[in-house]
PDB file as gemmi writes it, atoms N, CA and C in Angstrom:
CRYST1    1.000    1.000    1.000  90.00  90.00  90.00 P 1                      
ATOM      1  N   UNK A   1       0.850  -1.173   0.000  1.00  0.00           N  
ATOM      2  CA  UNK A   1       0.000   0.000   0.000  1.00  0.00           C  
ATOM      3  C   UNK A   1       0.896   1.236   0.000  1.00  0.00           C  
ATOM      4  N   UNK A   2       0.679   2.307  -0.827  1.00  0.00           N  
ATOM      5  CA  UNK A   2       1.348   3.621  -0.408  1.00  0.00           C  
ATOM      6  C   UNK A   2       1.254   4.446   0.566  1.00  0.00           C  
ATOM      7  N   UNK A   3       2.445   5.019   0.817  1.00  0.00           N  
ATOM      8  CA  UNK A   3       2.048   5.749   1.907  1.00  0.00           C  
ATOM      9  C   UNK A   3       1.208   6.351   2.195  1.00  0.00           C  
ATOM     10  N   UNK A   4       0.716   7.617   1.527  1.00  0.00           N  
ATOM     11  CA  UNK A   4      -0.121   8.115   1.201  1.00  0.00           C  
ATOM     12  C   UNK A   4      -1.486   7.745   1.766  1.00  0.00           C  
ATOM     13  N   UNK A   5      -1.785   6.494   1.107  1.00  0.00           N  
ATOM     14  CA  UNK A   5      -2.868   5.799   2.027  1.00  0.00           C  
ATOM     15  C   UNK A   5      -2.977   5.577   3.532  1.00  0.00           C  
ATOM     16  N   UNK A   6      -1.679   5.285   3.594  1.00  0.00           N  
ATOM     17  CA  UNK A   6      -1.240   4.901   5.112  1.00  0.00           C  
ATOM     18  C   UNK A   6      -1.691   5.814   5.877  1.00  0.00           C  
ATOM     19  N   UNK A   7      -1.473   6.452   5.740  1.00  0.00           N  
ATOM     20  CA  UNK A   7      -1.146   8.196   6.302  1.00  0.00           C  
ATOM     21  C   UNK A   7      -3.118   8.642   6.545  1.00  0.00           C  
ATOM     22  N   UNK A   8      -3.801   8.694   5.129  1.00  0.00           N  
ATOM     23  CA  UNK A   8      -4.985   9.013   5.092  1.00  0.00           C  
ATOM     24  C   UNK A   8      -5.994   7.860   5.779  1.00  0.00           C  
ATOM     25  N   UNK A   9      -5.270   6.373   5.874  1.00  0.00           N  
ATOM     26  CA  UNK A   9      -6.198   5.937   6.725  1.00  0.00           C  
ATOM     27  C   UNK A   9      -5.878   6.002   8.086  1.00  0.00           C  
ATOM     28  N   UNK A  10      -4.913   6.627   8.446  1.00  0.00           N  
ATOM     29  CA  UNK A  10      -4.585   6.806  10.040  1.00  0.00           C  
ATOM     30  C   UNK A  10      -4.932   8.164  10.369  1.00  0.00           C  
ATOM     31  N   UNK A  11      -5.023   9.094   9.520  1.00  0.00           N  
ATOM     32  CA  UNK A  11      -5.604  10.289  10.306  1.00  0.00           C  
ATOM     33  C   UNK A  11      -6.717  10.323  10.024  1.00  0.00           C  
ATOM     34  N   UNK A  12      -8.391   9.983   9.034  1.00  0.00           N  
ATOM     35  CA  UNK A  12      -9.157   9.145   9.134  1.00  0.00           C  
ATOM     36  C   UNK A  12      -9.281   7.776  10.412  1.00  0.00           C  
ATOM     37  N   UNK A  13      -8.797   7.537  10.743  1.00  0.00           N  
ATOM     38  CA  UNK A  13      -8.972   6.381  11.957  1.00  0.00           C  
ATOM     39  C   UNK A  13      -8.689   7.487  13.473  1.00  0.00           C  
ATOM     40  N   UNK A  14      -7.632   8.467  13.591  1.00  0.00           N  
ATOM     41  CA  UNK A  14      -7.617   9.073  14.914  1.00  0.00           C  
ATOM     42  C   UNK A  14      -8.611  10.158  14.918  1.00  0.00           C  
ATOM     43  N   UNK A  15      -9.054  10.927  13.919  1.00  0.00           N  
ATOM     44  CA  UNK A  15     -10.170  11.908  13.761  1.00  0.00           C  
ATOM     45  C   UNK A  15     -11.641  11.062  14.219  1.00  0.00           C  
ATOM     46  N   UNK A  16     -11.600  10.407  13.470  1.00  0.00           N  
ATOM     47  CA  UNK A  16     -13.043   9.569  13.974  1.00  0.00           C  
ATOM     48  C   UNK A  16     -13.296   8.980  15.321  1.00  0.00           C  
ATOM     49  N   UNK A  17     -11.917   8.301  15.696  1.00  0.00           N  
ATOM     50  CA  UNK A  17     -11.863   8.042  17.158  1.00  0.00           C  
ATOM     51  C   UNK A  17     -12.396   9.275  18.166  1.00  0.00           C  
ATOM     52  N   UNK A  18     -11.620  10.144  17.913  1.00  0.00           N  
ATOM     53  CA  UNK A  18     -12.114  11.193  18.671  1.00  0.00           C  
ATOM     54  C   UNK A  18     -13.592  12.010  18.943  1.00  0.00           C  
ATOM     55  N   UNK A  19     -14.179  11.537  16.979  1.00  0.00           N  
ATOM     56  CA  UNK A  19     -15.262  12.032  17.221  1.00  0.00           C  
ATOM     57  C   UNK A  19     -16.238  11.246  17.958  1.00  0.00           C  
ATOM     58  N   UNK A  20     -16.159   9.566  18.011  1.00  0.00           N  
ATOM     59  CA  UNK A  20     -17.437   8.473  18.676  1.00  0.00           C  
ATOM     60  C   UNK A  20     -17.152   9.115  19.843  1.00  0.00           C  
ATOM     61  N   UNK A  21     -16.071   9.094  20.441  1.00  0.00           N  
ATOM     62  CA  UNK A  21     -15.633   9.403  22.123  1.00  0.00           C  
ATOM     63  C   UNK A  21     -16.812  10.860  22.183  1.00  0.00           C  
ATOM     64  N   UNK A  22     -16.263  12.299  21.325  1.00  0.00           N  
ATOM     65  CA  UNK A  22     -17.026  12.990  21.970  1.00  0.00           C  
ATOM     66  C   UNK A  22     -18.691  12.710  21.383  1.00  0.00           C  
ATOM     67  N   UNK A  23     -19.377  12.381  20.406  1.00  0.00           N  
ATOM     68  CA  UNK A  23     -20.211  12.811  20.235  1.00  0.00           C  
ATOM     69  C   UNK A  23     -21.432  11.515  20.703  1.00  0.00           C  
ATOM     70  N   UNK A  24     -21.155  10.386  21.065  1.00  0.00           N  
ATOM     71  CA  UNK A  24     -22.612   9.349  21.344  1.00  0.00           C  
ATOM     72  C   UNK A  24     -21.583   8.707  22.514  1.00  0.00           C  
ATOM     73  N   UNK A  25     -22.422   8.132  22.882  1.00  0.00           N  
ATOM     74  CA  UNK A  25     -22.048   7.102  24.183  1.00  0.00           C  
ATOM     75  C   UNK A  25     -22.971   5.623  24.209  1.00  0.00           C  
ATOM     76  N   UNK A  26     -22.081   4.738  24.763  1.00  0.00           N  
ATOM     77  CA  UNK A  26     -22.366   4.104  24.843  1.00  0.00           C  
ATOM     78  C   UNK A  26     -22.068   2.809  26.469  1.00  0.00           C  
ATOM     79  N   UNK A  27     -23.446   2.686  26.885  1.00  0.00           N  
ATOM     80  CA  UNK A  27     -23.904   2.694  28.268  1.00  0.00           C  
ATOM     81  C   UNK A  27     -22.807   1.245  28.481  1.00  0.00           C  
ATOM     82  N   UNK A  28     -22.413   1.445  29.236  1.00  0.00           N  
ATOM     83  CA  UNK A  28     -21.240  -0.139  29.460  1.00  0.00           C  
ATOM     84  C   UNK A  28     -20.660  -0.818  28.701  1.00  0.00           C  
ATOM     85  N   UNK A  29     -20.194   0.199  27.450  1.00  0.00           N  
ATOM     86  CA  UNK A  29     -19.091  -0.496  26.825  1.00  0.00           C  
ATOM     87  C   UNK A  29     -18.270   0.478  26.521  1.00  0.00           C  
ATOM     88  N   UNK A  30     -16.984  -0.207  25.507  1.00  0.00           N  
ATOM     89  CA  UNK A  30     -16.237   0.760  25.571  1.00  0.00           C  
ATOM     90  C   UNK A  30     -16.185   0.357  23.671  1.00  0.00           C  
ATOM     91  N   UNK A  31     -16.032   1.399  23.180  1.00  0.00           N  
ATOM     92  CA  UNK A  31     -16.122   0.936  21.393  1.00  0.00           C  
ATOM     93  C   UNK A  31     -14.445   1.553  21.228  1.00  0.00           C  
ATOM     94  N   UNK A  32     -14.007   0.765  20.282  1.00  0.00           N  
ATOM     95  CA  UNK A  32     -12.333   0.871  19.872  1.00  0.00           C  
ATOM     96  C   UNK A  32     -12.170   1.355  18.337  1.00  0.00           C  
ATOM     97  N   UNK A  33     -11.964   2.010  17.833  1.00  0.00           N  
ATOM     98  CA  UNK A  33     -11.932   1.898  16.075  1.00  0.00           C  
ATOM     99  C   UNK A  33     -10.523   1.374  16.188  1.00  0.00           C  
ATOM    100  N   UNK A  34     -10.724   0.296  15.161  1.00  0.00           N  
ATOM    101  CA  UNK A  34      -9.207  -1.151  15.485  1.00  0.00           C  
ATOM    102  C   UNK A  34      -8.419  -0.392  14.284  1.00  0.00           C  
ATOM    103  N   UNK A  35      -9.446   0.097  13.287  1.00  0.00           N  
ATOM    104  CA  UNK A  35      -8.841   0.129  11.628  1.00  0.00           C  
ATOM    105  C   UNK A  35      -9.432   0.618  10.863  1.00  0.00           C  
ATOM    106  N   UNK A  36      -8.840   1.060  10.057  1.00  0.00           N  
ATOM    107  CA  UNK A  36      -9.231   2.234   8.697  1.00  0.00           C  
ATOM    108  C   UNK A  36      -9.136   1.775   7.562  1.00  0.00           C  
ATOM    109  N   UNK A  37      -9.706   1.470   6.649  1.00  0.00           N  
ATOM    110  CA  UNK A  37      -9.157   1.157   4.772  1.00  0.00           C  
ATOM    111  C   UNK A  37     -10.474   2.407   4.000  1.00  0.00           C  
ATOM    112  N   UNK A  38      -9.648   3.034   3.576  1.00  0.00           N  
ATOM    113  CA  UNK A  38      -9.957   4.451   2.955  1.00  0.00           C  
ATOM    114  C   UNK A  38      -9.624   3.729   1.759  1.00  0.00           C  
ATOM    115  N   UNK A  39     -10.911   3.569   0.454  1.00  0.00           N  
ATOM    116  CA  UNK A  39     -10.770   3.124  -0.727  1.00  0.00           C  
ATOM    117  C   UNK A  39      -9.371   3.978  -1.423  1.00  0.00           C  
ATOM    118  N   UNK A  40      -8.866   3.387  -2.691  1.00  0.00           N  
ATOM    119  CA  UNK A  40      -8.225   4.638  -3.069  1.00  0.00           C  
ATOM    120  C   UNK A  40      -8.937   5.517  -4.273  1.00  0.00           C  
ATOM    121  N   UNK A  41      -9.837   5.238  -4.410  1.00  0.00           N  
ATOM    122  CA  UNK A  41     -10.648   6.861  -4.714  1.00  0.00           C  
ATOM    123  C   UNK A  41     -11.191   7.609  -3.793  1.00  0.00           C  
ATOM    124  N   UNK A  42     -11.077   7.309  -2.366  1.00  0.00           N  
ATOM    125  CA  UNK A  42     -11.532   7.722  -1.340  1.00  0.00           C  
ATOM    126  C   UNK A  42     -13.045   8.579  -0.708  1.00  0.00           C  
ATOM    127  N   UNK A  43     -13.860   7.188  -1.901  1.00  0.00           N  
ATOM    128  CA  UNK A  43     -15.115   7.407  -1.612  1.00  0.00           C  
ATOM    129  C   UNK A  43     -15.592   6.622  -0.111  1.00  0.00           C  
ATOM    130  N   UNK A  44     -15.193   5.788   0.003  1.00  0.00           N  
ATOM    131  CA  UNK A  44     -15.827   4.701   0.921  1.00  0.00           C  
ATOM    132  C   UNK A  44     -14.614   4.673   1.776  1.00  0.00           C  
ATOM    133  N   UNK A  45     -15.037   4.783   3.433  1.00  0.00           N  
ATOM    134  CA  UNK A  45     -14.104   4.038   4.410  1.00  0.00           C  
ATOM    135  C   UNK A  45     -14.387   3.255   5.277  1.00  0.00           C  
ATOM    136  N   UNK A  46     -13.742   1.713   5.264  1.00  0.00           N  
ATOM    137  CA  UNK A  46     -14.526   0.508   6.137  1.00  0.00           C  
ATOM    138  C   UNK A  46     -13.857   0.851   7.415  1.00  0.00           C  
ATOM    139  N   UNK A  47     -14.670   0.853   8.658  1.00  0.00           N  
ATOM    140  CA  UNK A  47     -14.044   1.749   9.695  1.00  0.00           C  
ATOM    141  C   UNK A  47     -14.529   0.120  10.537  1.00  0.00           C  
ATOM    142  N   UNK A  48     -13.709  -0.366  11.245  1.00  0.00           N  
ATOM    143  CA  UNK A  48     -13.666  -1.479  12.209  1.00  0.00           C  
ATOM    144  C   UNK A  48     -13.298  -1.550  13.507  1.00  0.00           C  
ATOM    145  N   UNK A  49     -14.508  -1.751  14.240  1.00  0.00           N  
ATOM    146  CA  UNK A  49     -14.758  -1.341  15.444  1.00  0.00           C  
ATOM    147  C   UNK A  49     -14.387  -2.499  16.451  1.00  0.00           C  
ATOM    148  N   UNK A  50     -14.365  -2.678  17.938  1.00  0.00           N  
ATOM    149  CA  UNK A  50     -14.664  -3.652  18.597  1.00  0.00           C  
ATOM    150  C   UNK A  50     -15.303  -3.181  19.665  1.00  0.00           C  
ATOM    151  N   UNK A  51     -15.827  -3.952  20.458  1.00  0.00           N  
ATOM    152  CA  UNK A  51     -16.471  -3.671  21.961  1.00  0.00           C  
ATOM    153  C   UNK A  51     -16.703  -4.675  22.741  1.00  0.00           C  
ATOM    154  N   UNK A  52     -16.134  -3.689  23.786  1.00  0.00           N  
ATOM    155  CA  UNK A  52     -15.670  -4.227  25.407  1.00  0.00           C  
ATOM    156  C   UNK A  52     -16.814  -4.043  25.947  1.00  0.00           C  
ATOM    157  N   UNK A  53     -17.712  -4.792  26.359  1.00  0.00           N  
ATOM    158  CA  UNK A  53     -18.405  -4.305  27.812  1.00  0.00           C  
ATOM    159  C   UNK A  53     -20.042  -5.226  27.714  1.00  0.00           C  
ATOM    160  N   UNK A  54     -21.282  -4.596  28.555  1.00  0.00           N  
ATOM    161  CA  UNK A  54     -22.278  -4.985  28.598  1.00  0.00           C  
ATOM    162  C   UNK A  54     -22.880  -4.953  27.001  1.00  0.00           C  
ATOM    163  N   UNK A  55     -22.753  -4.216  26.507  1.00  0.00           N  
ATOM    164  CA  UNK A  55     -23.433  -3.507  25.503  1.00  0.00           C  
ATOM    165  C   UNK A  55     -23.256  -4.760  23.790  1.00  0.00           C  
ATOM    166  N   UNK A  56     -23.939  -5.000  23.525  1.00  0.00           N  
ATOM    167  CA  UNK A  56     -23.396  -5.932  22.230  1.00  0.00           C  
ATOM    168  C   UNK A  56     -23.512  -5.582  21.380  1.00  0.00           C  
ATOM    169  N   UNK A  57     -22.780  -6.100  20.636  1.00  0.00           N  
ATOM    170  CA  UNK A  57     -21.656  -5.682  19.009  1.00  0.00           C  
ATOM    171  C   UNK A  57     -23.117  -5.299  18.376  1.00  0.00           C  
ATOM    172  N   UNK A  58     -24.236  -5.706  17.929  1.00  0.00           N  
ATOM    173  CA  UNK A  58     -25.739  -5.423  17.161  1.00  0.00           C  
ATOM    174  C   UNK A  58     -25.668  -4.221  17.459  1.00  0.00           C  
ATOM    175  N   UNK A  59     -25.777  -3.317  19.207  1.00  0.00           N  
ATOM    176  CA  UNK A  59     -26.629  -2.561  19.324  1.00  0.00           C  
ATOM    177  C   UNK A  59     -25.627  -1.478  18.898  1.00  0.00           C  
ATOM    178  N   UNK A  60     -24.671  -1.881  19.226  1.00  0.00           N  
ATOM    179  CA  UNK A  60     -23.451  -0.706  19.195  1.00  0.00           C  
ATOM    180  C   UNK A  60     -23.587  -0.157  17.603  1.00  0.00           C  
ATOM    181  N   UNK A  61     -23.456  -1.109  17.007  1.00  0.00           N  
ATOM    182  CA  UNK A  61     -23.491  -1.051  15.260  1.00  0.00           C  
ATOM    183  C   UNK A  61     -24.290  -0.400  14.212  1.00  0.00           C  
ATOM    184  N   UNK A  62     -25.773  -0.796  15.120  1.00  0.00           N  
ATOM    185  CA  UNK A  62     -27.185  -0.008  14.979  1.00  0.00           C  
ATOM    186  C   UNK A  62     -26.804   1.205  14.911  1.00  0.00           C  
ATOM    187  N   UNK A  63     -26.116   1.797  16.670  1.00  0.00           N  
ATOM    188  CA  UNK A  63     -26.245   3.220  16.655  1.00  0.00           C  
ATOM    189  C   UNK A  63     -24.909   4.016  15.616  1.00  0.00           C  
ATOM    190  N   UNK A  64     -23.701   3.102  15.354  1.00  0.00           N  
ATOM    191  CA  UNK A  64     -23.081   3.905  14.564  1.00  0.00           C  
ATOM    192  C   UNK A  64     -23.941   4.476  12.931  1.00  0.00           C  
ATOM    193  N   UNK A  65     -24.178   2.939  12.679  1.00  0.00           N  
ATOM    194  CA  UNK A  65     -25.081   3.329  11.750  1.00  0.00           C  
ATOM    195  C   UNK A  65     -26.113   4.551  11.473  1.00  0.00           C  
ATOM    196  N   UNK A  66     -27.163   4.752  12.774  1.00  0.00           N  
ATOM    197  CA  UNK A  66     -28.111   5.956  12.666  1.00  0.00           C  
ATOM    198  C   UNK A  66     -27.152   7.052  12.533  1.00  0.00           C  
ATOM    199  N   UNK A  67     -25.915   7.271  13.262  1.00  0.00           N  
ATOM    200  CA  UNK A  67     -25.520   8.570  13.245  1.00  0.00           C  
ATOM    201  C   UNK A  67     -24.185   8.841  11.969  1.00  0.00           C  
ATOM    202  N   UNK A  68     -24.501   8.099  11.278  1.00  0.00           N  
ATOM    203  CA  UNK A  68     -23.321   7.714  10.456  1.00  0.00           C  
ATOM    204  C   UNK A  68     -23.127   8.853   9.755  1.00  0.00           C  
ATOM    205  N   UNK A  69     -24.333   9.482   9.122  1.00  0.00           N  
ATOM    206  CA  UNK A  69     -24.231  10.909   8.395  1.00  0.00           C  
ATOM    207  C   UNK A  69     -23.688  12.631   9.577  1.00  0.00           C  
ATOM    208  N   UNK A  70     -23.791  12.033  10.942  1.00  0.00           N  
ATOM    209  CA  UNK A  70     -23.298  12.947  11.749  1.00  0.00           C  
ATOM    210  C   UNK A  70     -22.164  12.818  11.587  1.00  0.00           C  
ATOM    211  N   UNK A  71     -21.006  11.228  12.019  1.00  0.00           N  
ATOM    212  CA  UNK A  71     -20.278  11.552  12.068  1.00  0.00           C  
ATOM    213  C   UNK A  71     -19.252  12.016  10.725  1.00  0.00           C  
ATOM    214  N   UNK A  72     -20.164  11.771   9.240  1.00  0.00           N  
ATOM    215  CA  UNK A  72     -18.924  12.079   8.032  1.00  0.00           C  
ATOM    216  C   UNK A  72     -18.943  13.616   8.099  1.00  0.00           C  
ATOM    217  N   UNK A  73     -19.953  14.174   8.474  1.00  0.00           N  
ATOM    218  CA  UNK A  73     -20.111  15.599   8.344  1.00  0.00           C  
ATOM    219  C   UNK A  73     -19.162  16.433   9.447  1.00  0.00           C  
ATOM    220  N   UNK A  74     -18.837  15.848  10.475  1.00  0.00           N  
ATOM    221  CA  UNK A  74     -17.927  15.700  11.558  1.00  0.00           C  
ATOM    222  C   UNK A  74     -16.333  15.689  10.709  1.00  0.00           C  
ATOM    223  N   UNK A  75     -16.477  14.590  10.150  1.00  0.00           N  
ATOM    224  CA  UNK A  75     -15.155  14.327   9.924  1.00  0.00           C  
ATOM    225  C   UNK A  75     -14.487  14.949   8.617  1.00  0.00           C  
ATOM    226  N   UNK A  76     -15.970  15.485   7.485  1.00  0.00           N  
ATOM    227  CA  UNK A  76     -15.527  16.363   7.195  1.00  0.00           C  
ATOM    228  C   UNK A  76     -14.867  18.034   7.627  1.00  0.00           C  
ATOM    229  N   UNK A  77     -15.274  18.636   8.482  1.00  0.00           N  
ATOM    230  CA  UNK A  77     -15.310  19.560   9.151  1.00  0.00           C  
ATOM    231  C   UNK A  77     -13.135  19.255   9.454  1.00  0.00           C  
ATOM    232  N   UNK A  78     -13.299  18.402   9.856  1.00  0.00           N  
ATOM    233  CA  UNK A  78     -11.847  18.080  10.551  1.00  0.00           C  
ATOM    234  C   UNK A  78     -10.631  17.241   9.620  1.00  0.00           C  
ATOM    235  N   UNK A  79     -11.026  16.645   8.559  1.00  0.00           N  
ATOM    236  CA  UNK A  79     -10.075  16.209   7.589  1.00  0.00           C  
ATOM    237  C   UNK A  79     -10.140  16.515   6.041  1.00  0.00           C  
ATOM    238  N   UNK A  80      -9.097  18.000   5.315  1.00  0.00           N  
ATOM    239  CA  UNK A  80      -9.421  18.072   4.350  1.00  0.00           C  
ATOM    240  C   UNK A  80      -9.036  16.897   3.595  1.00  0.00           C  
ATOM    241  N   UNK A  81      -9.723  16.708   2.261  1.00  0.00           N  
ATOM    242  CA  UNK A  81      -9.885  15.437   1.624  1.00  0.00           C  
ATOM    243  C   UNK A  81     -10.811  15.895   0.223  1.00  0.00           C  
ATOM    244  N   UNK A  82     -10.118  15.602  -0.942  1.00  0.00           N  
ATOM    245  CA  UNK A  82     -10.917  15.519  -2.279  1.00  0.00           C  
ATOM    246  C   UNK A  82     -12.521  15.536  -1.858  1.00  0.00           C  
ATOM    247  N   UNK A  83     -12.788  13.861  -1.528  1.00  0.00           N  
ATOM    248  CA  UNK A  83     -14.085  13.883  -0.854  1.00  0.00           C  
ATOM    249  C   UNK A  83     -14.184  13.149   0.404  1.00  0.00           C  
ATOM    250  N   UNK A  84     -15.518  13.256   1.039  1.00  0.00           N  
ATOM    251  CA  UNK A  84     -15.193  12.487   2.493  1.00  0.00           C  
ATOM    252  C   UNK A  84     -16.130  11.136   2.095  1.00  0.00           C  
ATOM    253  N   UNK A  85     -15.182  10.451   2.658  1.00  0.00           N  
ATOM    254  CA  UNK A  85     -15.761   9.087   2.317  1.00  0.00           C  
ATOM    255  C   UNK A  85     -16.382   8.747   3.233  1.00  0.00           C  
ATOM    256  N   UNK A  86     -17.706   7.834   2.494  1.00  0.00           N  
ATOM    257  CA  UNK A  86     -18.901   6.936   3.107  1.00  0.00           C  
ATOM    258  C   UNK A  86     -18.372   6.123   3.760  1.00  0.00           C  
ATOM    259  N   UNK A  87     -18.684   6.136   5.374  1.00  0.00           N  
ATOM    260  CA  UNK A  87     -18.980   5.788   6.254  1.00  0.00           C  
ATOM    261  C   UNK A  87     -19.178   4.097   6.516  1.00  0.00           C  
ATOM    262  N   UNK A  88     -18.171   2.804   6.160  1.00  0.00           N  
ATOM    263  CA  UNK A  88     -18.957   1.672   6.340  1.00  0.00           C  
ATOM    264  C   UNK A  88     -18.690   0.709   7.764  1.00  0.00           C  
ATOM    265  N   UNK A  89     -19.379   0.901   8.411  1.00  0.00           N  
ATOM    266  CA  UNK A  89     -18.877  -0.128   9.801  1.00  0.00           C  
ATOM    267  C   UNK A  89     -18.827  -1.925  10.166  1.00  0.00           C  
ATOM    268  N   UNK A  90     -18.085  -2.093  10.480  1.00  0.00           N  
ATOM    269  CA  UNK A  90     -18.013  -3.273  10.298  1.00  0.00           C  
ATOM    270  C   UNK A  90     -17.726  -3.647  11.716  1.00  0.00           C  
ATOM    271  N   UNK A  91     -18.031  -4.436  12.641  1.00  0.00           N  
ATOM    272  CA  UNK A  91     -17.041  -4.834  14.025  1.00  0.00           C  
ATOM    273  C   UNK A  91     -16.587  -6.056  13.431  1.00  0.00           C  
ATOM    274  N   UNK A  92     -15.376  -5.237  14.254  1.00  0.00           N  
ATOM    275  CA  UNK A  92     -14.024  -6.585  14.430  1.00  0.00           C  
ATOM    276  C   UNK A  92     -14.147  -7.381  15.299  1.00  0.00           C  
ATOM    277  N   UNK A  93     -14.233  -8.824  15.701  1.00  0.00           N  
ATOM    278  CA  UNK A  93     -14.140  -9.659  16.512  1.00  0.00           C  
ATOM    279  C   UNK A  93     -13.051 -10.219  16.722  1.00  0.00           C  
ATOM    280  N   UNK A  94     -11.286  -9.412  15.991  1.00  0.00           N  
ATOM    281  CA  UNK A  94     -10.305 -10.093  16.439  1.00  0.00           C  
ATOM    282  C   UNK A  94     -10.015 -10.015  17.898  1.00  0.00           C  
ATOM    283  N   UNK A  95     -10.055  -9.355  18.437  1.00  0.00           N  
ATOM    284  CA  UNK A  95      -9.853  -8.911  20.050  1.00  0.00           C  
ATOM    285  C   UNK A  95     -10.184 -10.436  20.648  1.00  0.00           C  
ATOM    286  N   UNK A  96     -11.911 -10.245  20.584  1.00  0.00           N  
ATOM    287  CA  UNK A  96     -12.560 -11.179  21.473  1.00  0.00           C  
ATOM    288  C   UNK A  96     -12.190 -12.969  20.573  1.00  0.00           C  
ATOM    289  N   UNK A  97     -12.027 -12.934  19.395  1.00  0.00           N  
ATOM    290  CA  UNK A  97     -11.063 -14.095  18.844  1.00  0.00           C  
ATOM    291  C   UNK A  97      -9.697 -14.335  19.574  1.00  0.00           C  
ATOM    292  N   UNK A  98      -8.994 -13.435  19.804  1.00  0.00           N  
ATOM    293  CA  UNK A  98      -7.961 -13.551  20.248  1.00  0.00           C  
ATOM    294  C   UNK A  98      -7.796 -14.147  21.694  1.00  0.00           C  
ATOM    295  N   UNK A  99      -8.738 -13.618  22.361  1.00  0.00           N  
ATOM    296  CA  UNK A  99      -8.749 -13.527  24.189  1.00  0.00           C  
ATOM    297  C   UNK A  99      -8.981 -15.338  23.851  1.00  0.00           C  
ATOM    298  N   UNK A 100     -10.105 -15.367  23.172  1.00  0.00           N  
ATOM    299  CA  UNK A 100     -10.420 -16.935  23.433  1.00  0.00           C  
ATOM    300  C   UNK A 100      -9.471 -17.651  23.462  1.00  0.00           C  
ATOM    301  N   UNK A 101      -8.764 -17.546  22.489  1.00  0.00           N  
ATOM    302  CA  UNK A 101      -7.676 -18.654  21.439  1.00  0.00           C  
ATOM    303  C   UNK A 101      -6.231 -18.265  22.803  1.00  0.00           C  
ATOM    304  N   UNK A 102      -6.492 -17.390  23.603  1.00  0.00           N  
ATOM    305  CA  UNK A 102      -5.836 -17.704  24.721  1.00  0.00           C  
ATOM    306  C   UNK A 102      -6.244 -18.219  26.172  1.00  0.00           C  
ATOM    307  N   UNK A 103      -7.319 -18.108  26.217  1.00  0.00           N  
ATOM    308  CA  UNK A 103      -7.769 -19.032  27.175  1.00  0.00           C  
ATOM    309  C   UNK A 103      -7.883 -20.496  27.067  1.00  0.00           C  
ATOM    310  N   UNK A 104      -8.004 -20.908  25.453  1.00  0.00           N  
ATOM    311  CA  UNK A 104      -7.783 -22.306  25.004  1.00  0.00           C  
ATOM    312  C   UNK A 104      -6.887 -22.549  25.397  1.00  0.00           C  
ATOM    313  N   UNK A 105      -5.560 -21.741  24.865  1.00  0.00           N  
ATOM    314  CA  UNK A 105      -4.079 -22.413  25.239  1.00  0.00           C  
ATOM    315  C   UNK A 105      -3.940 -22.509  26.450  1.00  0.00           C  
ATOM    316  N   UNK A 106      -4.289 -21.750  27.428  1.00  0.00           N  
ATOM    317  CA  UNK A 106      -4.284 -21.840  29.041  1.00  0.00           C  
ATOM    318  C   UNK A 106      -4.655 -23.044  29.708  1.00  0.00           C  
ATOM    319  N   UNK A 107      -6.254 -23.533  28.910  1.00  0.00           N  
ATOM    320  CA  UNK A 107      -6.939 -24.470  29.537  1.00  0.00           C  
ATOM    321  C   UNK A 107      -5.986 -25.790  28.799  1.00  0.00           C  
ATOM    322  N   UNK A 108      -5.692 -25.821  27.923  1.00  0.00           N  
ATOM    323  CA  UNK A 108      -4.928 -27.159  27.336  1.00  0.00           C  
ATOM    324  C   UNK A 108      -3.059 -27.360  28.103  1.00  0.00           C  
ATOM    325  N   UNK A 109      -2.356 -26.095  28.456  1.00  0.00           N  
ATOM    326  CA  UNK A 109      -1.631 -25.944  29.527  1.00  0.00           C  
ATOM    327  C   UNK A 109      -1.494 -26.698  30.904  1.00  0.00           C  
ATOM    328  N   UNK A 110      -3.225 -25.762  31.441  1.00  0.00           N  
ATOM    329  CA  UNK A 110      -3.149 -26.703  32.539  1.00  0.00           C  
ATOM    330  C   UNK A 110      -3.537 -27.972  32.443  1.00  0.00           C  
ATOM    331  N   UNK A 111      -4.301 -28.542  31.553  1.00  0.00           N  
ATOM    332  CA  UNK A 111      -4.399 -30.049  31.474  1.00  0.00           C  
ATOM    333  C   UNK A 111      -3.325 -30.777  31.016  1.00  0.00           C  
ATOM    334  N   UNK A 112      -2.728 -30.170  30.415  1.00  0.00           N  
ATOM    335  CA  UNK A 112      -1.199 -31.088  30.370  1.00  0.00           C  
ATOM    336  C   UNK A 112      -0.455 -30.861  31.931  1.00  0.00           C  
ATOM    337  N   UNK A 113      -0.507 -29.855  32.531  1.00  0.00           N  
ATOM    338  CA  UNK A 113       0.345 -30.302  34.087  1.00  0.00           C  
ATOM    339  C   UNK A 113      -0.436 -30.979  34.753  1.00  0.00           C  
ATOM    340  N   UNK A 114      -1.420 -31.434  34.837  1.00  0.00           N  
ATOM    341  CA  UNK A 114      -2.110 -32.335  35.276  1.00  0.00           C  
ATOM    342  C   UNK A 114      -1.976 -33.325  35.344  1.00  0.00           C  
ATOM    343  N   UNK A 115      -1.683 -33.718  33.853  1.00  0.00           N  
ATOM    344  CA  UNK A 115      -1.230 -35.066  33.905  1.00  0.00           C  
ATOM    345  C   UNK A 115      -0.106 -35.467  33.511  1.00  0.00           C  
ATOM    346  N   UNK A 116       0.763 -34.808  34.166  1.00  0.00           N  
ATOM    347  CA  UNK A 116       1.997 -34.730  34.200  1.00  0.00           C  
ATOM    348  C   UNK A 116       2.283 -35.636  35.747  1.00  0.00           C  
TER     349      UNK A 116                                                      
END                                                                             
C-alpha cells in the first residue's frame, strides 16, 4: 500500500476516534476503532470497530449506523480530503477471537500439568 494511504487511513482512523468518544455514548461499553481502509478513490471508508463491555456488538453497530451521516459531516469539518468518504462499519471480533484462542491455550496448559 502507499504511503499516502497509510497516512490518510490513520488520520481518518484518529479523527473519527475522537469524534465516537465525543459525540454518542455508549452505556457499558467501551467501542475501539481497530482500523481504517480508505478506498483509493476515497469514496468509501470501512471503519472497524470492537467492543468491550455490557453492551453488544448489534446494538453498538445499529447506533453507529443511525448517526453515520453525523459523524462524516464531523469528519468532514476536521479532515481536508478531495471527498469524504462513506462511512462503512463493520465490528471486528479479532480482540474477542484472540482472548479466546488464549484461554484455550491456558486451559490445554493446565491439562497437560495435570497429567503430568
Amino acid at each position: 500500500m502507499k504511503h499516502r494511504m497509510l497516512r490518510v487511513n490513520e488520520v481518518v482512523k484518529r479523527e473519527l476516534s475522537g469524534i465516537l468518544a465525543r459525540e454518542i455514548s455508549f452505556e457499558g461499553a467501551l467501542v475501539t476503532v481497530n482500523h481504517v481502509e480508505v478506498s483509493s478513490d476515497l469514496k468509501n471508508a470501512h471503519v472497524f470497530v470492537s467492543v468491550l463491555g455490557s453492551e453488544s456488538g448489534e446494538s453498538v453497530m445499529k447506533k453507529l449506523e443511525e448517526h453515520r451521516a453525523a459523524f462524516q459531516s464531523e469528519l468532514a469539518g476536521r479532515v481536508t480530503m478531495k471527498f469524504t468518504p462513506h462511512l462503512l462499519f463493520h465490528l471486528d471480533e479479532s480482540i474477542a477471537r484472540g482472548s479466546r484462542i488464549v484461554e484455550i491455550l491456558q486451559q490445554i496448559d493446565s491439562d497437560e500439568q495435570k497429567h503430568e
